[in-house]
VMD Tcl script that draws the C-alpha trace (Angstrom):
set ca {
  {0.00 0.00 0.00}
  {1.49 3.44 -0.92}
  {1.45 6.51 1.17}
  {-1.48 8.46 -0.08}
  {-3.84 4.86 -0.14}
  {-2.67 4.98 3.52}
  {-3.34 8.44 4.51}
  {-6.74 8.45 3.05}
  {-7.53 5.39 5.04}
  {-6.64 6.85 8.22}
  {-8.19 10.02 8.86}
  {-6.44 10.46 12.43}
  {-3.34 11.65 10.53}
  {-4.83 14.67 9.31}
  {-5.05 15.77 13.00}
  {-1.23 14.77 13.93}
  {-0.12 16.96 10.72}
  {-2.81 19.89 12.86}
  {-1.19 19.51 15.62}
  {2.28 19.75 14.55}
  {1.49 22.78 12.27}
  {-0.42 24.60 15.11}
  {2.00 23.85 17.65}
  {5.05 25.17 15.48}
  {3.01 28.71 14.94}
  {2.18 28.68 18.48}
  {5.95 28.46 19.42}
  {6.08 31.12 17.08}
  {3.55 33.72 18.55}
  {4.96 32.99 21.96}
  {8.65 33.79 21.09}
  {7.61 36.81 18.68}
  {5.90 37.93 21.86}
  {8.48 37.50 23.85}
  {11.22 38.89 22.35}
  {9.70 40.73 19.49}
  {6.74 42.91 20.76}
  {7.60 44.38 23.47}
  {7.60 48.09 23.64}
  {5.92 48.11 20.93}
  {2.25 47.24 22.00}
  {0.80 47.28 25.44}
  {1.81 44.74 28.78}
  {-1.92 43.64 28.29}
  {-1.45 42.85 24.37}
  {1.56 40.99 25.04}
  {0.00 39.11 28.04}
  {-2.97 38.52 25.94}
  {-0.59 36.92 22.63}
  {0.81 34.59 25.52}
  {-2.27 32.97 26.58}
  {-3.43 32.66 23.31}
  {-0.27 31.21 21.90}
  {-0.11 29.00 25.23}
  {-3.65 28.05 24.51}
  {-2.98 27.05 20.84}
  {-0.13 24.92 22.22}
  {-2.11 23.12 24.72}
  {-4.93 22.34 22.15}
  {-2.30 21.18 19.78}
  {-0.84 18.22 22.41}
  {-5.32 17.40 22.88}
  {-5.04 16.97 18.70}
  {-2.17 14.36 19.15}
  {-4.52 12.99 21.83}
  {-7.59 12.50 19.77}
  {-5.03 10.88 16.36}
  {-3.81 8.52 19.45}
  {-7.63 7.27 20.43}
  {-9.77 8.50 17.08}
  {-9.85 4.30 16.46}
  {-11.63 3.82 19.29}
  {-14.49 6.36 18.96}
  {-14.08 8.52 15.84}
  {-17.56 9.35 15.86}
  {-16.99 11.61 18.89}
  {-13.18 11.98 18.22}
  {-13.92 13.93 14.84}
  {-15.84 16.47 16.33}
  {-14.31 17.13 19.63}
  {-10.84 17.52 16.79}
  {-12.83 20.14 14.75}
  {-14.06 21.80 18.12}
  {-10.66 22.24 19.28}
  {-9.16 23.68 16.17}
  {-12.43 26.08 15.59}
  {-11.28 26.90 19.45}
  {-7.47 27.44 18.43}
  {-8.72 29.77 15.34}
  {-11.44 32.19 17.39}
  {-9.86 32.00 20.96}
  {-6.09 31.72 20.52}
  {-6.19 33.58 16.90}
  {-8.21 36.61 18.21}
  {-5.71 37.15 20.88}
  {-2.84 36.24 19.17}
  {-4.12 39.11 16.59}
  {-4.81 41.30 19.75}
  {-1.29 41.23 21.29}
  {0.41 42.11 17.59}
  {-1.87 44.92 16.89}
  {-2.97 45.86 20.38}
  {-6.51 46.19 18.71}
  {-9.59 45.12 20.60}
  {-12.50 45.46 18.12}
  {-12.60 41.63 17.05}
  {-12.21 40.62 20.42}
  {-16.27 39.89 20.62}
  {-14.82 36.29 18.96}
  {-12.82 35.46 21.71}
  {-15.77 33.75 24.12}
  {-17.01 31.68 21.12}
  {-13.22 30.17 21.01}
  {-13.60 29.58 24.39}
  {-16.99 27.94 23.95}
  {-15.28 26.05 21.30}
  {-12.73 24.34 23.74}
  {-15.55 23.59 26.35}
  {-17.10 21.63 23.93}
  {-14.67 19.68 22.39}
  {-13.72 19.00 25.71}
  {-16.92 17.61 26.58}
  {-17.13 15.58 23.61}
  {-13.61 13.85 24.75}
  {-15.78 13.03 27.80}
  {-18.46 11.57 26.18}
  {-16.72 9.52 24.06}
  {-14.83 8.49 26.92}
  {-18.27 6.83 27.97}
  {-18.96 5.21 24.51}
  {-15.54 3.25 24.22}
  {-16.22 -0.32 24.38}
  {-13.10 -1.94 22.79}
}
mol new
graphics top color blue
foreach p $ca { graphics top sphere $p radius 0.5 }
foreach p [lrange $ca 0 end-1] q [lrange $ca 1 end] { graphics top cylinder $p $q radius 0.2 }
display resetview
């Protein structure tokens, strides 16, 4: 079986090549934060591009964690993936945004990323529930 047979056939890969792209921008962010930003935008900005790039990093390790289980429930597994990312793109990306631009008017998004985590997070739970292998 070649590679691209095999990468159709398992879907969980699509979420360890997520995670490793995510993670590597959210190292990014962070250190660009660190050592690029300051004086130029506000302590809150800055503060604010470190959660969200800590956030993004955090949600990138959960993607490696549903590739590792999606066999055993990738009914739930799929969502609670897409929830997370959705998460990483309005919570971590609107704060990410905030603390290069030290701009607040998209900010409204923020919550909904949020929201985004909590239920991706719940749907790890509940498939935790459904496994039966």
């Amino acid at each position: 079986m070649n590679d691209k047979a095999m990468k159709k056939r398992r879907p969980e890969i699509k979420w360890m090549i997520a995670a490793g792209i995510i993670g590597a921008l959210a190292i990014a962010a962070g250190a660009f934060g660190a050592h690029g930003m300051e004086g130029k935008v506000s302590a809150r900005a800055i503060s604010a591009l470190d959660t969200g790039s800590n956030y993004a990093l955090l949600h990138a390790i959960a993607l490696l964690g549903v590739a590792a289980l999606y066999e055993k429930s990738p009914r739930f597994l799929e969502p609670a993936a897409w929830a997370f990312v959705i998460g990483i793109f309005l919570f971590s990306g609107s704060l990410i945004v905030f603390g290069l631009t030290d701009t607040t008017a998209h900010l409204w998004i923020t919550p909904l990323g949020g929201l985004a985590f909590m239920v991706g997070w719940g749907i790890v739970a509940w498939a935790g529930t459904r496994v039966t292998k």
